[in-house]
C-alpha positions as CSV (number, residue, x, y, z in Angstrom):
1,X,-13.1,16.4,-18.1
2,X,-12.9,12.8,-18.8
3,X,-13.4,10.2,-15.6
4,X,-10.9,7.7,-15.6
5,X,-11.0,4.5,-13.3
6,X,-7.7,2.4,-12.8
7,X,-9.0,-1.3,-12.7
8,X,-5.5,-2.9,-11.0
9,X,-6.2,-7.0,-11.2
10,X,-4.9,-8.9,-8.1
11,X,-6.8,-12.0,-7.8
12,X,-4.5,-14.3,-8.9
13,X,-2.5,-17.3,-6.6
14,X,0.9,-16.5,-8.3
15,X,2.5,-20.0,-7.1
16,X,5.1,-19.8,-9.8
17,X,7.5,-17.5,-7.8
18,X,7.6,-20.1,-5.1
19,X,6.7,-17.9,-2.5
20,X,3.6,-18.8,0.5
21,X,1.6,-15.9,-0.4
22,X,0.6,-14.7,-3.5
23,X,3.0,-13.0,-6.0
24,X,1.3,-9.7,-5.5
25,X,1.8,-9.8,-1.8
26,X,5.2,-9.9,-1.9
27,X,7.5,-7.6,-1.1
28,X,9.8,-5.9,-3.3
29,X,12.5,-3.6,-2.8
30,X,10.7,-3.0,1.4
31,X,7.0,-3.1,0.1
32,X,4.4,-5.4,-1.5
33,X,4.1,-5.4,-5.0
34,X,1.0,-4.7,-5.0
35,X,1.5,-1.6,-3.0
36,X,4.0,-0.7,-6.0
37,X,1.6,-0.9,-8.8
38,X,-1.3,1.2,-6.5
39,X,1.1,3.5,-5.5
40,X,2.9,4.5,-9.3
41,X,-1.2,4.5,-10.8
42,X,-2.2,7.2,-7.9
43,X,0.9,9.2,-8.9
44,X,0.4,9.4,-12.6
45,X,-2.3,11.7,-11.2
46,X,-4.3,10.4,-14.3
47,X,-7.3,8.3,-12.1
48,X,-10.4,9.5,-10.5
49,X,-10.4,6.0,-8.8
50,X,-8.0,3.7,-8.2
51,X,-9.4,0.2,-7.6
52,X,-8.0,-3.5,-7.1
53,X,-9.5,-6.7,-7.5
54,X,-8.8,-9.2,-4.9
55,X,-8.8,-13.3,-4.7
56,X,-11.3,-14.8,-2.2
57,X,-9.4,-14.8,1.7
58,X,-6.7,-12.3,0.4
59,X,-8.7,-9.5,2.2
60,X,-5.8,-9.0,5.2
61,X,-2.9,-9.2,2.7
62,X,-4.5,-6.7,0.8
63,X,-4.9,-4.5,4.0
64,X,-1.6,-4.9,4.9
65,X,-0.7,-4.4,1.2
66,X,-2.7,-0.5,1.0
67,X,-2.3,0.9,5.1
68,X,-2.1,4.5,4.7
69,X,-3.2,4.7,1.0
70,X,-6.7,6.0,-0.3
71,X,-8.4,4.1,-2.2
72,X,-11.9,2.6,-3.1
73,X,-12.9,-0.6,-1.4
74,X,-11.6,-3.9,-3.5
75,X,-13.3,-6.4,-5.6
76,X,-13.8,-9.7,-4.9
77,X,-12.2,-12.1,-8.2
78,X,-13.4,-14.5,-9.9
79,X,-12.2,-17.5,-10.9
80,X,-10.0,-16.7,-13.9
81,X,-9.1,-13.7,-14.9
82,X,-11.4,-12.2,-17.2
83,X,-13.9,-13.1,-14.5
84,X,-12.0,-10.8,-12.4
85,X,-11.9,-8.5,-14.8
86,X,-16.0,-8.4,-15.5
87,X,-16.3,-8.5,-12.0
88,X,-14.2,-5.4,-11.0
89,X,-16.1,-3.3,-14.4
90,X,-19.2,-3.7,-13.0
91,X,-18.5,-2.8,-9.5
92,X,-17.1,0.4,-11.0
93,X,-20.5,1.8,-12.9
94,X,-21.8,3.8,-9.4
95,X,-18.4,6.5,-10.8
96,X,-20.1,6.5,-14.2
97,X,-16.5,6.7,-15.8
98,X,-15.4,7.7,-19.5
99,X,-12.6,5.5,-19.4
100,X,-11.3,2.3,-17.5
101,X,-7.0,1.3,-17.5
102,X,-7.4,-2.2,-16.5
103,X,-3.6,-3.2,-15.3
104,X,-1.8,-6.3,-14.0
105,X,-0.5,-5.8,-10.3
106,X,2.1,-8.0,-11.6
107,X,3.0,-5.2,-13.9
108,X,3.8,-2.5,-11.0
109,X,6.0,-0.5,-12.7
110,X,2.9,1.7,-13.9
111,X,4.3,4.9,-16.1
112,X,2.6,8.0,-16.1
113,X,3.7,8.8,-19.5
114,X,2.2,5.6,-20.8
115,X,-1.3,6.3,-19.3
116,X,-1.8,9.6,-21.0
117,X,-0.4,8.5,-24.5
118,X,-3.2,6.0,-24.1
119,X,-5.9,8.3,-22.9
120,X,-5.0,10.9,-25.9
121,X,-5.7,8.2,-28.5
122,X,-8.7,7.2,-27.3
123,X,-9.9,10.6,-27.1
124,X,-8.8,10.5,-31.0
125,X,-11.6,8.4,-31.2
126,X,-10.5,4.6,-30.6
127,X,-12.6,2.2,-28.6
128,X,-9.2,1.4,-26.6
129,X,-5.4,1.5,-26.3
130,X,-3.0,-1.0,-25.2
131,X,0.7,-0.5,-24.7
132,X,2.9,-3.0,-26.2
133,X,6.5,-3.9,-27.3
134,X,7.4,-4.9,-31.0
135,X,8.8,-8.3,-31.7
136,X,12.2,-8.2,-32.0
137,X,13.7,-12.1,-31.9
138,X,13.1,-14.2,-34.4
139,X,10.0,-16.8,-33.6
140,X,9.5,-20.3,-33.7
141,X,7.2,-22.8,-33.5
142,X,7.7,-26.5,-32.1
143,X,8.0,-29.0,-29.9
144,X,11.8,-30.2,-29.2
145,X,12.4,-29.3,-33.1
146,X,11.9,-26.7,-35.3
147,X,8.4,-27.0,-37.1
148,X,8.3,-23.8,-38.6
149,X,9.5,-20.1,-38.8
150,X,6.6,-17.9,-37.6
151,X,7.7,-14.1,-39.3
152,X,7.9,-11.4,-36.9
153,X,6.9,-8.0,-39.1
154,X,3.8,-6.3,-37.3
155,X,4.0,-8.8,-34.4
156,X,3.7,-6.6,-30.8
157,X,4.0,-8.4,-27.4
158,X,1.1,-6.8,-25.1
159,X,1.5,-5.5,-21.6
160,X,-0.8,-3.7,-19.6
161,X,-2.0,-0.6,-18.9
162,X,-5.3,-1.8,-21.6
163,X,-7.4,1.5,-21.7
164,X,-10.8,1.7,-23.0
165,X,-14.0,3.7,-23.5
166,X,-15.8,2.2,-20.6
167,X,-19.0,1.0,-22.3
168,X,-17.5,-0.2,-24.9
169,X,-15.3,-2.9,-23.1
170,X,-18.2,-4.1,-20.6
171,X,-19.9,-4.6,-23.0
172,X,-17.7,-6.8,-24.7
173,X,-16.7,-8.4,-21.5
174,X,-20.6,-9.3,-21.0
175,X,-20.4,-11.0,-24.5
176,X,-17.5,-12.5,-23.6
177,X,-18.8,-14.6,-20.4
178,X,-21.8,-15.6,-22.6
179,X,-19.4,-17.8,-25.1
180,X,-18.5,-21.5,-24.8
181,X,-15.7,-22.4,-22.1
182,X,-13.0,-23.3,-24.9
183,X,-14.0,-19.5,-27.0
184,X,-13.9,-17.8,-23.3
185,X,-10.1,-19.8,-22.6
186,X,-8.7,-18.4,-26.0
187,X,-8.9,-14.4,-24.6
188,X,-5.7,-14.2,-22.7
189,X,-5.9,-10.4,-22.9
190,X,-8.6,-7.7,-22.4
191,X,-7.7,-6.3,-25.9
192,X,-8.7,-10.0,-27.5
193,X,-12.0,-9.6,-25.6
194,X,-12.2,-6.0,-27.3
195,X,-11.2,-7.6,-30.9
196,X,-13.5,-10.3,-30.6
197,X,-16.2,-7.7,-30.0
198,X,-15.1,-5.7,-33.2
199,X,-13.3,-2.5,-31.0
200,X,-11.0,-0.3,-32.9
201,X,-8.2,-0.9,-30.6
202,X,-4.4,1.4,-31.1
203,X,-0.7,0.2,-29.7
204,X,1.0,2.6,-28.0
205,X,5.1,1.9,-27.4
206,X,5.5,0.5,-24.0
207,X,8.4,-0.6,-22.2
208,X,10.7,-3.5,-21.6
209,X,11.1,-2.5,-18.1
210,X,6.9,-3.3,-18.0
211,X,7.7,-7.3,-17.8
212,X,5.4,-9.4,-16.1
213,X,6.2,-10.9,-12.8
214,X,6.0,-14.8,-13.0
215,X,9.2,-16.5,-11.6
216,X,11.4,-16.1,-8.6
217,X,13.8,-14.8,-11.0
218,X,11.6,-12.1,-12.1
219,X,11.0,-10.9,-8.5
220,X,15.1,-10.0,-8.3
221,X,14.9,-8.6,-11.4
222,X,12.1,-6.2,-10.1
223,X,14.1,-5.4,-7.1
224,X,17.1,-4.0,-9.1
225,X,14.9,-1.6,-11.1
226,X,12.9,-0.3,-8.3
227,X,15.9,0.5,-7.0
228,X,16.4,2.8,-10.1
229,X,13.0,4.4,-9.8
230,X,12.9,6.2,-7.0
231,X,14.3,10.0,-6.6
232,X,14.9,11.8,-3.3
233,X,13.3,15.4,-3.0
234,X,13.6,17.5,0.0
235,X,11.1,20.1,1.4
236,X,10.9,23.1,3.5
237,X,8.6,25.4,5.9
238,X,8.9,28.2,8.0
239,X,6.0,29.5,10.3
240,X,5.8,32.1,12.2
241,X,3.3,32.5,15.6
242,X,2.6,35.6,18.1
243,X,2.0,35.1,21.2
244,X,-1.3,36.5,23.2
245,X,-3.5,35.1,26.2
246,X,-3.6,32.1,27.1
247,X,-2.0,30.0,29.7
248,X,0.0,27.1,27.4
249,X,1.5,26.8,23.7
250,X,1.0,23.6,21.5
251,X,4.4,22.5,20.0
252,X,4.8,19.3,17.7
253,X,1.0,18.1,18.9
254,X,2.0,18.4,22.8
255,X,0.8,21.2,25.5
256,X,3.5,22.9,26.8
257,X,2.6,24.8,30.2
258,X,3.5,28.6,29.8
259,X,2.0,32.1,30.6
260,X,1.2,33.2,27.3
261,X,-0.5,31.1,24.3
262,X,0.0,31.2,21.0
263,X,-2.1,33.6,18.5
264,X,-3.6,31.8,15.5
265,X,-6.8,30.2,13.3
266,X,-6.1,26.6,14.7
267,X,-4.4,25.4,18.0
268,X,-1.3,27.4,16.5
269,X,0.8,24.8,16.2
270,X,3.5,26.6,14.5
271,X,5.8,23.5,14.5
272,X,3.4,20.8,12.7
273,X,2.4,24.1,10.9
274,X,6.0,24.3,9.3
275,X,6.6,20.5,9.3
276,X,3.0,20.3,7.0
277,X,4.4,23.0,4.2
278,X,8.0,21.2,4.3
279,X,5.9,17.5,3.5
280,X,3.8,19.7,0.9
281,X,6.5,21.2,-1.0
282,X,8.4,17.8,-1.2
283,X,5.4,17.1,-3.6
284,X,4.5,19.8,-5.0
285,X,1.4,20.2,-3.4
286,X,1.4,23.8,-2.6
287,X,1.5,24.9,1.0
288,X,-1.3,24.4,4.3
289,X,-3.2,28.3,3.5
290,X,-4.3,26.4,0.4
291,X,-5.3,22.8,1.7
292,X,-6.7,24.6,4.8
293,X,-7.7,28.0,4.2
294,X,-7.6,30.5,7.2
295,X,-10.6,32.3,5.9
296,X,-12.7,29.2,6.5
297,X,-14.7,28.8,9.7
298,X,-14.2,25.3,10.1
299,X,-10.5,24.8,11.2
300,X,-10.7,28.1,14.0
301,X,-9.2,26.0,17.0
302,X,-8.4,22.4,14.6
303,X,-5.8,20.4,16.0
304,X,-3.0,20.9,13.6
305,X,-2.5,17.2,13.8
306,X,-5.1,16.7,11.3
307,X,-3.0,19.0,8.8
308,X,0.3,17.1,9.4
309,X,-1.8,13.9,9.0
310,X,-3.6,15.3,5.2
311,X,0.6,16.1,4.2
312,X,1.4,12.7,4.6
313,X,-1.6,10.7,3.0
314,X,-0.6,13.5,0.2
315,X,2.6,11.9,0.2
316,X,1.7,8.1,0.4
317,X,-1.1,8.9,-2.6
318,X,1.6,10.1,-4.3
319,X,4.0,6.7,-3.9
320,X,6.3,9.0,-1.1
321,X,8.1,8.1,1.8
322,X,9.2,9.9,4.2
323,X,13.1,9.6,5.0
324,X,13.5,12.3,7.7
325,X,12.0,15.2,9.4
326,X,14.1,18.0,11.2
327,X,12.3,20.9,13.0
328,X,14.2,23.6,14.7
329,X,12.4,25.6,17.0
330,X,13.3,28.8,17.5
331,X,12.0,30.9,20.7
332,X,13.3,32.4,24.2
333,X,10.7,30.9,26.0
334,X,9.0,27.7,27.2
335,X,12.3,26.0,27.5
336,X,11.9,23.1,24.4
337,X,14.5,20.7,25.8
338,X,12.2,19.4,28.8
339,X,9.9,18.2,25.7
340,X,12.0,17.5,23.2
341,X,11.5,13.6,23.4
342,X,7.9,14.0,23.6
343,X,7.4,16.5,20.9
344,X,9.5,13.7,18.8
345,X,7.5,10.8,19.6
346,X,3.8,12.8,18.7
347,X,4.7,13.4,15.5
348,X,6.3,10.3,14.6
349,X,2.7,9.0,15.9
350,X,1.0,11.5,13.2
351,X,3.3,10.5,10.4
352,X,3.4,6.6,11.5
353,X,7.0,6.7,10.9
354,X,9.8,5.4,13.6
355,X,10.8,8.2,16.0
356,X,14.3,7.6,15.1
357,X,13.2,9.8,12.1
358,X,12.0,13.0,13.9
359,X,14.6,15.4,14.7
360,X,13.8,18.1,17.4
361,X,16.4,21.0,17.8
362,X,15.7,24.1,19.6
363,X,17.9,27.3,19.8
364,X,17.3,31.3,20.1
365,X,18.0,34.4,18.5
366,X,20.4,35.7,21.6
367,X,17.8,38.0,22.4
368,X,17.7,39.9,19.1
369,X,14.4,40.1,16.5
370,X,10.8,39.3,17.5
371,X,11.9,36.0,18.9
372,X,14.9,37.5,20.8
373,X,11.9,39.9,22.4
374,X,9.9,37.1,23.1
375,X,6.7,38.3,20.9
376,X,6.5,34.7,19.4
377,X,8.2,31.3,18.3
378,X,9.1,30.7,14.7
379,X,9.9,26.7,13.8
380,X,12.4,25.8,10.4
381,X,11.3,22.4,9.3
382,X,13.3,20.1,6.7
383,X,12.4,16.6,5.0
384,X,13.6,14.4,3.0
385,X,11.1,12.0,0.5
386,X,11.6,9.0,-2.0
387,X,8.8,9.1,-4.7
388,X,8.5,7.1,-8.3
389,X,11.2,9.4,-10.5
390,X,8.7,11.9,-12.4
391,X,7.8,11.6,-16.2
């Protein structure tokens, strides 16, 4: 299987917005864009490695930008953009990748559709792929007057994703930053640096929606159609513990005195246990037996925490939010209500969320079924996500 790096440039100062920080810093629609652009590459599910390339002294925006999120360790830019550019494709050799999408985080709205058109013609055997948008208004060239009528037949406008064979285009790069100043100037694009070097390089239909973010005006226009791109899912667990010895149970990441424990691989947590599977199949991601596997030796006695905490990187890898959690807890005994609040607060500490999004119920079985007997507690848990609408 091919290796695929995403190359997402972010050195820039981006003054033309007329914002303080850079253009990539700021935020759209509740986050930066830069988070935006990261966030839609990782859930294309198309990259190995996603990896940015920073301007010198950005380094705590760019924290701020990517808390929660995994990803490599950023490049520091140069001063133009190709710079950047060579910069960031010789950092990534140590993943000996295939291919490399290098993208514009001022181009967030990343499509997943997009990426692998690009990839599959490629792997037909061109050195690269751009996507683009034809020409569709009439050109012209002058200065305050007409000068001439420039035909628009086989004219494209190019975007980014630019996807290439990853030799192919360092390479060229390295030529590139070996030409005069005024040769070097004239490649506004990493497909001119691939022409220049004689790559076979193929347009794939893009989008107008893939616009590049350059004025204050373009920043509210952003806002509206992220407003469009996001869908709300909703996920669901149910979990099931006996009780045995022991002399406390942990519910929702908090001991809970109590003359039995609960039976289990882990610490039994059978509420982050259900609240993990509900996060999971929000995604799509399968459920915790196959992330963690009961069979093996290494999670007998694991705080559950650490699951609950692997659901929602899952989720922020993916571009997710989490909305809301509810967990009902269904059992005769400990008495939840006495640690309700607390229960609420932990995991709104493990998901780094507000605790005004946790919801902790608790209610019985009037005595009937396994619960009703006391043999064990069973927890329902709910969520609600936002992720980047799916291809």
């Amino acid at each position: 299987m091919s290796r695929c790096i995403a190359l997402i440039v972010a050195a820039g100062s981006g003054s033309r917005v007329g914002r303080s920080a850079p253009k990539q810093y700021t935020p759209v629609a509740g986050k930066p864009m830069l988070r935006w652009a990261v966030e839609r590459s990782l859930a294309t599910g198309a990259f190995d490695h996603v990896v940015c390339v920073i301007g010198p002294g950005q380094e705590q925006l760019y924290g701020e930008a990517v808390s929660g999120l995994t990803i490599r360790q950023p490049v520091q830019g140069g001063e133009t953009r190709r710079a950047s550019v060579l910069y960031g494709l010789e950092t990534i050799a140590e993943f000996e990748p295939d291919f490399v999408s290098i993208q514009d985080a001022a181009r967030p709205l990343v499509d997943g559709t997009e990426v692998r058109n690009l990839i599959a013609r490629v792997e037909d055997g061109y050195d690269g792929a751009i996507v683009a948008l034809p020409v569709v208004d009439t050109l012209k060239r002058g200065e305050g007057e007409i000068a001439q009528t420039i035909p628009r037949a086989g004219l494209w406008q190019a975007q980014t994703p630019q996807l290439f064979r990853y030799g192919a285009i360092l390479e060229a790069h390295r030529r590139a930053a070996a030409l005069p100043e005024a040769k070097r100037d004239a490649l506004t694009d990493d497909a001119a640096v691939a022409e220049l070097a004689g790559l076979r390089v193929a347009l794939v239909a893009g989008r107008a929606e893939n616009f590049k973010v350059t004025t204050s005006a373009d920043i509210n226009r952003l806002e509206r159609l992220l407003a469009g791109v996001l869908e709300t899912r909703i996920g669901t667990g149910f979990d099931v513990h006996a009780f045995g010895p022991g002399d406390h149970v942990v519910l929702g990441g908090i001991r809970i005195p109590h003359d039995k424990g609960l039976v289990g691989h882990s610490d039994a947590d059978v509420a982050l246990h259900a609240l993990t599977d509900a996060i999971l199949g929000a995604i799509g991601a399968g459920d915790i037996g196959q992330h963690f596997p009961p069979s093996d030796p290494q999670w007998r006695g694991a705080a559950s925490a650490q699951f609950l905490r692997h659901a929602a990187e899952l989720l922020a890898q993916y571009g997710g939010r989490l909305v809301n959690a509810d967990l009902t807890i269904i059992c005769e005994q400990p008495k939840i209500g006495p640690h309700r609040a607390a229960m609420a607060a932990s995991v709104a500490q493990i998901l780094a969320v507000p605790v005004g999004r946790i919801s902790v119920k608790a209610t019985t079985t009037e005595k009937l079924g396994f619960t009703g007997r006391g043999e064990g507690i069973a927890v329902q848990a709910m969520v609600s996500v936002t992720l980047p609408a799916g291809d």
